[in-house]
Structure formats: structure tokens, C-alpha cells
C-alpha positions as CSV (number, residue, x, y, z in Angstrom):
1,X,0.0,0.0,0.0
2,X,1.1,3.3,-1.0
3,X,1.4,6.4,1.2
4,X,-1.3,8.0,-0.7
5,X,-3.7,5.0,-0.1
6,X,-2.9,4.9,3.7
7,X,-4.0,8.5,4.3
8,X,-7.4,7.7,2.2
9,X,-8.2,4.9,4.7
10,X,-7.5,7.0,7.5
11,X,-9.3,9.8,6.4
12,X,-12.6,7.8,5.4
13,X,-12.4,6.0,8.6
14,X,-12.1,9.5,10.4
15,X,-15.0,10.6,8.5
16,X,-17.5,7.6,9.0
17,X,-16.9,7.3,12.6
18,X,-17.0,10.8,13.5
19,X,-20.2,11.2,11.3
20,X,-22.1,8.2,13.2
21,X,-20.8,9.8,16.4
22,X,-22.3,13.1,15.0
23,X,-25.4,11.8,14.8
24,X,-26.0,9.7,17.5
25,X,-24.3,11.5,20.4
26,X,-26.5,12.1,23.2
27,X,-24.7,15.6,24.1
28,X,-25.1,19.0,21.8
29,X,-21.6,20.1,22.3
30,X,-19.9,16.6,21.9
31,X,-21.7,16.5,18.9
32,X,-20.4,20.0,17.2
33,X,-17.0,18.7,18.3
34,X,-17.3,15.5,16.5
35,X,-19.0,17.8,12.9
36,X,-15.2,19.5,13.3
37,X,-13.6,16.2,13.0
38,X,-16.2,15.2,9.9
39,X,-14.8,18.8,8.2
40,X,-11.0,18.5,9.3
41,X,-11.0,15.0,7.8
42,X,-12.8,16.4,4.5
43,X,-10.5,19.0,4.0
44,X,-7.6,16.7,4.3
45,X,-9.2,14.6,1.4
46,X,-9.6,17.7,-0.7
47,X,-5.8,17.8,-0.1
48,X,-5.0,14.7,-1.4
49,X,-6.6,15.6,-4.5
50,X,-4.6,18.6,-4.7
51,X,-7.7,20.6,-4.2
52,X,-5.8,23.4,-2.5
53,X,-8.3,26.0,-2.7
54,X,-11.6,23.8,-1.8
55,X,-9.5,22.3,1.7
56,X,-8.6,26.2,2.3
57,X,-12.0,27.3,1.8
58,X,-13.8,24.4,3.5
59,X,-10.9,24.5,6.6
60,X,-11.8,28.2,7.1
61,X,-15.3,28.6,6.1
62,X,-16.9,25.4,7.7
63,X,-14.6,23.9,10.4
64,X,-13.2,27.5,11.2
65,X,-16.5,29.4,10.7
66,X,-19.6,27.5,11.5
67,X,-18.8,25.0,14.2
68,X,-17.3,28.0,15.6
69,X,-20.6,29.8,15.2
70,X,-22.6,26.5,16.3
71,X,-19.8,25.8,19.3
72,X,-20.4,29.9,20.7
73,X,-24.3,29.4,20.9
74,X,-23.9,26.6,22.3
75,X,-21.7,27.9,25.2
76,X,-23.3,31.1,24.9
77,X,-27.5,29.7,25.6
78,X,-26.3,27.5,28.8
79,X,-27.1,24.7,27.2
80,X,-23.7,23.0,27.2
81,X,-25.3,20.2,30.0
82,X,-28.1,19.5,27.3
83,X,-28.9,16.0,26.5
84,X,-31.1,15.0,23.5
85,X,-33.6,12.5,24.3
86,X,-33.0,8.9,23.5
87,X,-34.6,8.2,19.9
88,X,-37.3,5.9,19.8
89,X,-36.9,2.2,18.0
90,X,-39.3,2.9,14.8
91,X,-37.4,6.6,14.1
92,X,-33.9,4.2,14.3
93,X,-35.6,1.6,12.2
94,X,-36.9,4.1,9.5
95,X,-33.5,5.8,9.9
96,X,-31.7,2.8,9.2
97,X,-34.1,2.0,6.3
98,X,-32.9,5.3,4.7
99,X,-29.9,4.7,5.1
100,X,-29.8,1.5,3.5
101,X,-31.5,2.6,0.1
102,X,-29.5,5.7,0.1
103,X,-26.3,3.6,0.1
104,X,-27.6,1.2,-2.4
105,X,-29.1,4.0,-4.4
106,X,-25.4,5.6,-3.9
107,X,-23.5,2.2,-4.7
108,X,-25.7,1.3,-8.1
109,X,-25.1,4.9,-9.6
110,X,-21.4,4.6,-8.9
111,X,-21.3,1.2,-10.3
112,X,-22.7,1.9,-13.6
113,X,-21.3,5.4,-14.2
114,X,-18.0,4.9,-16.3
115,X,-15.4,7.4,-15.5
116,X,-13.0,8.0,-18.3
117,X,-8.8,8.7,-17.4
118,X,-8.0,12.5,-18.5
119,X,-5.4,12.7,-21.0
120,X,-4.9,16.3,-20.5
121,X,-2.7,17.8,-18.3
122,X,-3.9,19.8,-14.7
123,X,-4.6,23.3,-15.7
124,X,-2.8,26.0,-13.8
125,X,-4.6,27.9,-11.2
126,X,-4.1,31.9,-11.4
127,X,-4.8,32.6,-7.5
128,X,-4.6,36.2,-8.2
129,X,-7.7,35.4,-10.4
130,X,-9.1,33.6,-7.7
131,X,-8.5,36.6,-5.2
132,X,-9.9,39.0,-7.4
133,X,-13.1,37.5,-8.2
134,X,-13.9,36.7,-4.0
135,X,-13.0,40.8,-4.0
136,X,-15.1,41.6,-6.8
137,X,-18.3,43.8,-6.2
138,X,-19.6,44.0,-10.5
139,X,-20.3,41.1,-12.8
140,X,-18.9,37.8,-11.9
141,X,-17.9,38.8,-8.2
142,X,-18.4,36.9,-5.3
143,X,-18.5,39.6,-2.2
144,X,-22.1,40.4,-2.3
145,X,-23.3,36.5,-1.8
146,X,-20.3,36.4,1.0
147,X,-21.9,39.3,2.5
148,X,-25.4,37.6,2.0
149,X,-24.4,34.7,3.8
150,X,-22.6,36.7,6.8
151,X,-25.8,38.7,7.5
152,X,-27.5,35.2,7.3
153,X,-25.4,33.6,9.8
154,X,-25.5,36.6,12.3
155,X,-29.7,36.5,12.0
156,X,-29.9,32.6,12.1
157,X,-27.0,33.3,15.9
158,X,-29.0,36.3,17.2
159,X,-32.5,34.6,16.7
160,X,-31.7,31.1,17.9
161,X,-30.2,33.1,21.5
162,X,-33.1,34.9,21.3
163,X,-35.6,31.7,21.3
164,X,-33.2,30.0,23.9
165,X,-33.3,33.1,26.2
166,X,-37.6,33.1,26.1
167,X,-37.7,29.2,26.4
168,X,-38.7,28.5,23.3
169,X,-40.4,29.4,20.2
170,X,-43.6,30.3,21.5
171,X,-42.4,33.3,24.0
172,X,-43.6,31.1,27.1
173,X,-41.3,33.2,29.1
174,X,-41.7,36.3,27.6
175,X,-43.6,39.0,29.5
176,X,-46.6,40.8,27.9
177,X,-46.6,44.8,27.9
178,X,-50.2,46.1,28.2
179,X,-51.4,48.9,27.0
């Protein structure tokens, strides 16, 4: 076995079992700790296949940016000591169910899909290129949907500590001003 081959088995392994761990762990912040392993280990795939750029982006952007976000309002509802409920056995057996055909829907396509070898060479990436376009505000720029998704992320923070803070959804803990 090659080097190469090694750190693929390693990563997929780090990926499976910290994505069943993801799902199934009983605590909220165990469970935003184990989606950072997920990310780190798909970034270090994207590596392998000299993705530079896509491991950059998804190191910073997901495992440096949202499990951040997801970790701080967390810690910052008090609900570090929360504990989901145990799932019942018909959600795990129609979970499991899902899973199945989604893996043999998953395995079939792969199997019949015949990937063809590239004879051309890797094209060169012009980073400054890159750079410019994440800068650019006009035609074919990518700041305004950055910006889109920041103002997002901050609405999506400030409301979910503002439904924690009340006790849920409904405002049960809200007062009522009277007029």
C-alpha cells in the first residue's frame, strides 16, 4: 500500500466514525466537536486531491467558521449540559431504512457510471484570479453573496439566542406589555 492510499483509509475512517458519532451523540456540544472532525478530515481529502483551494476554503469557512458559530451558541445559551432525548426504535428503524436505500441507491449509480482517465494535463490555477473574483463587487464577483451569507449567519446566531433566552419558540417566558 502506498502512502497516498494509507492517508485515504485513514481519512474515510475518520469521517464515518465521526459522522455516526455526530449523529447519534446524546450531548449537543460533543456532537459540534465531532461535525469539526467530519470537516477536518474532508479538508484533508480535498488535499490529497490537490484541491488546494476547496480544503482552504472548506478548513476556514466550515470547520473554522460555522462549528465556531454552532460551538459559541452553544456555550453562549447555557445549554452546554443538554442531552437530547433517547430516539425511539421505529425513528432508528426508518433511519436505518434510509440509510440502506441511500447507500444502495449511492452504490448502483457509482457502479454503472463509467469514469474515463483525463489525457490532458492539470490546468494551472491563477490565484490572483481567484482573489480578485472573492474581491469583486460587479459582474462575476463573489462579495455580495459572501456578505449575504454573513448577514445570514448573524440573523440565524442572534435569533436562535433569542428563542433560547424566552424558552422556546412560542415566547412562554416572555412577559406581555399592556397597553
Amino acid at each position: 500500500m502506498t502512502a497516498n492510499q494509507i492517508m485515504f483509509i485513514l481519512f474515510s475512517v475518520v469521517i464515518i466514525v465521526f459522522s455516526i458519532l455526530t449523529v447519534t451523540s446524546s450531548r449537543i456540544l460533543r456532537a459540534a466537536v465531532y461535525l469539526l472532525f467530519v470537516l477536518v478530515a474532508t479538508s484533508g481529502l480535498y488535499f490529497m486531491l490537490n484541491y488546494q483551494f476547496l480544503a482552504a476554503v472548506q478548513l476556514t469557512l466550515y470547520a473554522g467558521g460555522i462549528v465556531v458559530l454552532i460551538i459559541f451558541s452553544i456555550l453562549l445559551t447555557s445549554h452546554i449540559n443538554q442531552k437530547f432525548e433517547p430516539v425511539g426504535w421505529k425513528k432508528s428503524l426508518f433511519s436505518a431504512l434510509a440509510v440502506a436505500s441511500g447507500a444502495i441507491v449511492t452504490i448502483v449509480t457509482i457502479l454503472d457510471y463509467s469514469f474515463a482517465a483525463s489525457r490532458s494535463a492539470a490546468a494551472e490555477v491563477n490565484m490572483n484570479l481567484i482573489g480578485k473574483k472573492l474581491l469583486w463587487v460587479k459582474d462575476d464577483g463573489y462579495a455580495l453573496p459572501f456578505e449575504v451569507i454573513s448577514i445570514l449567519l448573524i440573523a440565524a446566531m442572534v435569533a436562535a439566542i433569542v428563542i433560547a433566552k424566552k424558552g422556546g419558540p412560542s415566547g412562554s417566558g416572555s412577559k406581555t406589555i399592556k397597553q
